[in-house]
C-alpha positions, 0 to 999 in steps of 0.5 A: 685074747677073745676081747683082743680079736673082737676089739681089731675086728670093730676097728677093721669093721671101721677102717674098711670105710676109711680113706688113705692117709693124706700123708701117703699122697705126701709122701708119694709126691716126695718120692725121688727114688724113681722106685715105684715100689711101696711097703705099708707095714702094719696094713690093715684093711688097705686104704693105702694099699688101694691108693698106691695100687692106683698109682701103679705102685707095687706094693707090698703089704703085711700085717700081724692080723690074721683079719687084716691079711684075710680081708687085704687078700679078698680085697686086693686078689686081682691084682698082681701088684699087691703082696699080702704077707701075715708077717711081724715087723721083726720076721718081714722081708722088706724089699727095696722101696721108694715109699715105706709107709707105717701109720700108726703100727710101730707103737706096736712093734716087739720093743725088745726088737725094735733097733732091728726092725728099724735098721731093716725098714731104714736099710730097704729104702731107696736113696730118694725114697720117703718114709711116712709114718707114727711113733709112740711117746712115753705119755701115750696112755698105751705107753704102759700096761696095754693089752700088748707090747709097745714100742714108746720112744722119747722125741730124741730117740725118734729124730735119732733114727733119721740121721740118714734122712732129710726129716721135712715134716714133724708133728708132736701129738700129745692130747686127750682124744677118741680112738676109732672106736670112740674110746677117750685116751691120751695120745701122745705121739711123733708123726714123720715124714723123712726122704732118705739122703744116704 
């Protein structure tokens, strides 16, 4: 568990200089809800926060990370757009969003529990709005015997969650690369970026 805490405080020591994804300026040009209520589930140090929070999005924001959610609440303590919760994607209170966010968060969401989750995600967003983010496939190197629970799941699974949605970006990532911090592995995962049709 100490190995575990120090190797999230590197990554986070990294991600606070990190940019926002370019996919959460897609998905918030996507965004036909007229809801400017955004979740990023899995947050970590708040890139996206920071972007959305500039747009004059609300923002809602939980992480599993005890570190993440201490430096997200300094970072963001003057303003009452952002909500920082200490939640698991299980146990968090989605509100109605136009924009859901997950980058690459939901490989590590509880397996046994994440039909649920996903049904509560897919419920909280609003007609027109956007989801925009990354699921695990079984060839990732985390897929199996990782340091916690994944949550890998085949290319039909993924598509089968978005019956609901319009899916207008789908990218399959399935090669050998560095992690954040530098450390080679194989990443095989499902990027998508879906509007909300029903």
């Amino acid at each position: 568990m100490v190995e575990n805490t120090e190797i999230w405080r590197q990554y986070y020591d990294k991600a606070l200089s990190r940019p926002h994804s370019n996919r959460t300026e897609f998905a918030v040009r996507l965004n036909e809800s007229n809801l400017k209520v955004a979740t990023d589930c899995g947050c970590g140090t708040g890139s996206d926060i920071k972007y959305l929070e500039q747009l004059v999005y609300q923002v809602h924001g939980f992480d599993i990370n005890p570190d993440s959610i201490a430096i997200c609440r300094d970072r963001f303590a003057s303003t009452s757009l952002i909500e920082i919760s200490e939640s698991s994607f299980e146990s968090f209170d989605y509100p109605k969003s136009g924009v859901v966010i997950a980058n690459s968060s939901l490989f590590f969401a509880d397996p046994n529990h994440f039909e649920e989750a996903w049904c509560r995600i897919k419920s909280s967003i609003e007609v027109g709005g956007v989801f925009a983010g990354d699921f695990m496939g079984f060839k990732d190197s985390w897929a199996e015997n990782y340091r916690s629970p994944t949550a890998p799941l085949s290319e039909s699974k993924v598509t089968s969650l978005f019956s609901e949605f319009e899916i207008v970006r789908f990218f399959e990532r399935d090669e050998e690369a560095t992690t954040s911090l530098g450390r080679l592995k194989h990443w095989h995962t499902y990027s998508v970026v879906a509007v909300k049709r029903t």
